[in-house]
Steps between C-alpha positions, in 0.01 A plus 500: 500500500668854452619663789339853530618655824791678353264606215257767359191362308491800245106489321432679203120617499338553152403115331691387796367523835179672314324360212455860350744750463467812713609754234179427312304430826573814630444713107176359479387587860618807436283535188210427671510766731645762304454477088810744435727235637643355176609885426631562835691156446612615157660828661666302788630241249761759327693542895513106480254159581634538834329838529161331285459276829499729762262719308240220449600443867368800631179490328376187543397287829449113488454246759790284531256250615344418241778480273576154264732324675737206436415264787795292408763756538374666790505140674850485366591830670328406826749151518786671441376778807431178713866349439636825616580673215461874421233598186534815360198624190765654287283682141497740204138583671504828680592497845228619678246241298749219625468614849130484510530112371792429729308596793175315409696137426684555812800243363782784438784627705566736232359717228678643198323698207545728252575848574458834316837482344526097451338233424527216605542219233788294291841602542395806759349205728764277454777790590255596805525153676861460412594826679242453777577136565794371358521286168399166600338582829131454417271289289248670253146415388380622147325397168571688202862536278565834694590323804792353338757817600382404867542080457866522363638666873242323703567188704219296384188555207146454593308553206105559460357267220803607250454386173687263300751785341510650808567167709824399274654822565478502836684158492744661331562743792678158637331613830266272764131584385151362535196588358148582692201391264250782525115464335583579154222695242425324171265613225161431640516814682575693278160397319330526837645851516339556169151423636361348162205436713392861523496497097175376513387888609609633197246307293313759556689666189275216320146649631424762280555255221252271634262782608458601145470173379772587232830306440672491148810304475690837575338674740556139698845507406597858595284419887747212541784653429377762767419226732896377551576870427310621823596204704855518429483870627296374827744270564750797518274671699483189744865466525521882566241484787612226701883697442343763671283300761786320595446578910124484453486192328735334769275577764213378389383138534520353138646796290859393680514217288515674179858453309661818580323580844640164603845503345441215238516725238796781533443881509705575201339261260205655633599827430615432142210253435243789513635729225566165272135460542343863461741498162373217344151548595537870346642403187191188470315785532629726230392215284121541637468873409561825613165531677553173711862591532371870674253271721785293610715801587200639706467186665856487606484859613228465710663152633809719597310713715313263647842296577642850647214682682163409419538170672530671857221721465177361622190461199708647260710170497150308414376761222852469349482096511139504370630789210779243430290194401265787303800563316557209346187498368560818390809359353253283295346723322806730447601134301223414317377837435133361620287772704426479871173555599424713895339165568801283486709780653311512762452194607800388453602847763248365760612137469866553547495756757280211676812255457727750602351563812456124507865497495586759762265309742669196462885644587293656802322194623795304473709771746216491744473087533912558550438797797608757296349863479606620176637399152887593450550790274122540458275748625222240648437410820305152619194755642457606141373104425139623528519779265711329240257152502192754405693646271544192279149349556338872413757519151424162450117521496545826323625295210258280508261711429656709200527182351097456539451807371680452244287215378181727451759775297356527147818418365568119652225370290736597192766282644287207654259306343333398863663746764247396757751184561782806643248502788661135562810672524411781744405244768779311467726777549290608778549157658884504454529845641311413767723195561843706435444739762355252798830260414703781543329598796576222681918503394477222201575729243812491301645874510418540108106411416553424150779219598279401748228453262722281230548237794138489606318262436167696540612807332616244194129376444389851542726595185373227329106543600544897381614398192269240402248831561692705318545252228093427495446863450662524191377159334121460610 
């Protein structure tokens, strides 16, 4: 066994000790609570990335607590404590942020960051620990090819899940090493990152199509083409989000298990993953037309402000979700060039704002059953239940019944040849409503509706019962 009383355990932090890097953990916090961080970190980037850090140090705060450990090094760390050796956290991060996650893990004797004039990392580590220790006078724990200025003068490797290229050059080093398997990431989550589940909301850019009753090989053509378009561009928008509801997420019950909230997918392909997307949704939608492609762009705008501030700010977070699924029918007819009618708007208004407030009294129900009073980095409180619950049920209804009268409108009997069957229709979303807002009431909702919904069983044969209606009111 290797004697580690005369030794330091150096630890390296980012990919490390923490499955996330805190350069990116603590940019993106940043971003969230102030949205003229990237410029402020552009400025501070031309006195050095030293400086970068402590700038994004300053603004943001994060909960060391919650942060995506590696179980198996910090286990590794705590041995080497318990056989008498010293530990020190020695990073590029900035050393007030590696403070605040010494103190929490409670396993260092000492804690050595980045400072305003140097950071921390490669051959400035390596020099660091040879002046502060002595070559050969402590061990060192890291992952990533970096690390190999610090291997060649330590006494003995530890490295973090290196891969294959990496491995064979640290054998080269001629030094004693071992390796710590961590819980690797493969390319499942980077599809579950993608949600290709929440697609299914954007075949709503399909309903003017099938309102009209029109569908020429093109106009079908162009709405597909919009379809991957707009979901591609969601998907950015997902990645984005959970970026900046990194702390939120982590907090709550189930959201800590998304990819980057719990590590298994890393910050910085997050943070390039969301541009890749928004580009090659954009340029999809070049090929749809400039009218879907100024939809999309209002979409995303509106998305970016909800992501930034609108989220936080009680109602107007639920009138921008509702707006957002109004868009994309919006985006519909920008595609097709078809003609929406005030009835379809507005039912469509009334029915969304119902499954946005649906949505908000889910996250809220869910914090009450687990004692707490609020929802992190939202503006609603568990007393606000009440209010929120009517909310959906009256939007809901509301819907219901511009849908009856749109039955009687002059103008349905153009489009149907039996519209009384829509009444079908009306009482089966009445039903479902109904049953959407008394499941969430009693906490076995799913935070999104509309996912909820796909995995229903109930809400599946209420899909297919509303169609059948639909479907008889165009063929008796």
């Amino acid at each position: 066994m290797l004697q580690v009383s005369s030794k330091v355990l150096a630890v390296d932090l980012d990919g490390t000790l923490l499955r996330s890097d805190m350069l990116f953990e603590t940019f993106w916090n940043a971003c969230a609570r102030d949205w003229r961080t990237p410029f402020k970190a552009i400025a501070a980037l031309f006195k050095g990335k030293a400086n970068v850090k402590n700038v994004l140090a300053k603004i943001c705060e994060f909960d060391a607590s919650i942060l995506p450990y590696n179980d198996e090094v910090v286990a590794y760390v705590k041995s080497w404590r318990e056989r008498g050796g010293r530990t020190a956290l020695v990073t590029a991060t900035s050393q007030d942020v590696a403070e605040q996650i010494a103190e929490y893990l409670g396993i260092f004797d000492e804690v050595h960051g980045s400072t305003g004039n140097l950071n921390l990392k490669g051959s400035n580590k390596s020099a660091f620990l040879e002046s502060h220790y002595g070559e050969g006078m402590y061990a060192y724990v890291g992952d990533s090819p970096a690390d190999l200025h610090v291997w060649a003068k330590a006494s003995h490797i530890v490295a973090v899940s290196p891969s294959s290229r990496l491995g064979t050059r640290i054998e080269r080093l001629g030094r004693s090493h071992e390796m710590i398997t961590a819980r690797a990431s493969d390319w499942k989550v980077y599809i579950k990152q993608l949600r290709p589940h929440q697609w299914s909301k954007n075949l709503l850019i399909f309903v003017p199509m099938l309102a009209t009753h029109s569908g020429d090989l093109a106009t079908i053509t162009r709405t597909i083409l919009a379809f991957f378009s707009f979901s591609l561009v969601a998907s950015s928008v997902y990645v984005l989000n959970d970026l900046l509801d990194l702390a939120a997420d982590r907090a709550h019950a189930r959201k800590k298990r998304r990819p980057l909230a719990s590590g298994d997918l890393p910050i910085a392909h997050g943070t390039a993953l969301f541009p890749l997307l928004l580009g090659t949704g954009v340029g999809l939608g070049a090929l749809a037309g400039i009218h879907f492609l100024a939809a999309l762009a209002l979409y995303y705008t509106v998305t970016l402000a909800y992501s930034f501030y609108l989220k936080r700010k009680i109602l107007i977070d639920i009138c921008a979700l509702a707006g957002l699924y109004t868009l994309r029918i919006i985006a519909g007819s920008a595609v097709t060039g078809i003609h929406l009618s005030v009835w379809l708007l507005a039912f469509s208004t009334f029915l969304f704002f119902s499954l946005a407030a649906v949505k908000r009294q889910s996250e809220l129900n869910h914090h009450a059953l687990s004692g707490h009073n609020a929802l992190v980095g939202r503006g609603y409180r568990v007393q606000d239940l009440p209010i929120i619950s009517q909310m959906g049920i009256a939007s809901g209804y509301i819907a219901v019944m511009v849908l009856a009268l749109y039955i009687d409108a002059p103008t349905t009997a153009q489009l149907y040849s039996f519209p009384e069957a829509l009444w079908g229709i009306c009482l089966v979303l009445l039903f479902w409503i109904s049953r959407m807002v008394f499941i969430t009431n009693r906490g076995r909702m799913h935070d999104d509706p509309v996912f909820f919904a796909l995995k229903d069983r109930v809400s599946r044969y209420c899909g297919i019962i509303m169609g059948l209606f639909a479907l008889a009111s165009v063929s008796l």
